[in-house]
N, C-alpha and C positions, 0 to 999 in steps of 0.2 A: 021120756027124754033122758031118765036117769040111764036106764039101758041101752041106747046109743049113745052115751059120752063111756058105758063101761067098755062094750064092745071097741068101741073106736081106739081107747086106752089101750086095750091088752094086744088092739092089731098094730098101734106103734109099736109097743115095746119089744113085740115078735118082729119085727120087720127093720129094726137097728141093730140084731149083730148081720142080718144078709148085706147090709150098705158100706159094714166096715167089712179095709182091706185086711188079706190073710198074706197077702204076696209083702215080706219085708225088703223083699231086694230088689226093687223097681230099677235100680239105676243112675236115679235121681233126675235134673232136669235136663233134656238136648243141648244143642249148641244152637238153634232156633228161640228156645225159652231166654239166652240170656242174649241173644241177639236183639230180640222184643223189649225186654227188660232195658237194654242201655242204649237204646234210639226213645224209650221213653224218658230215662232218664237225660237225654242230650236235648230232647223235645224241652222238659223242665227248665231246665239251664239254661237252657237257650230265649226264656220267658221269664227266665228269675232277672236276669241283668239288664234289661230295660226294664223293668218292673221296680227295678234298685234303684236307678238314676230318675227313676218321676217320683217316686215318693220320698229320694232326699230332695228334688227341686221343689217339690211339695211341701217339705217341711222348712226348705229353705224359706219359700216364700210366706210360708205362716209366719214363722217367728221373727225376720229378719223385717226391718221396718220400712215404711214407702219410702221411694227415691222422694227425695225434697223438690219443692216446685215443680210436681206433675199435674196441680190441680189449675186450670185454666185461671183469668182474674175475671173479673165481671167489669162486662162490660167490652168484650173481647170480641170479636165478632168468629162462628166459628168456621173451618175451612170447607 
């Protein structure tokens, strides 16, 4: 067991400089990657601001107290 976890070891550590890149000058990213990037972002956005308004009516109605005389009387007959 010992000698398959050594073997296994020395075959990573040979096999991570082939994974990294040698090319420094790629380009950087297209005009596709930030197309992707800010229809994600506008997807966000577009999920943040109703997301906004129920969790202030949410907090509103935690903290903010019952309307007075919503609780039926007894004795009432109900509709």
């Amino acid at each position: 067991m010992k000698a398959k976890t050594a073997i296994l070891t020395v075959m990573m550590f040979t096999a991570v400089p082939a994974l990294a890149s040698s090319d420094a000058g790629t380009g950087g990213a297209s005009f596709l990657v930030f197309l992707f990037l800010g229809f994600g972002a506008l997807i966000f956005a577009c999920q943040l601001l109703p997301s906004l308004m129920l969790f202030c009516a949410m907090l509103k109605g935690l903290f903010h107290g019952a309307a007075p005389d919503t609780m039926p009387k007894n004795g009432t007959k109900a509709a």
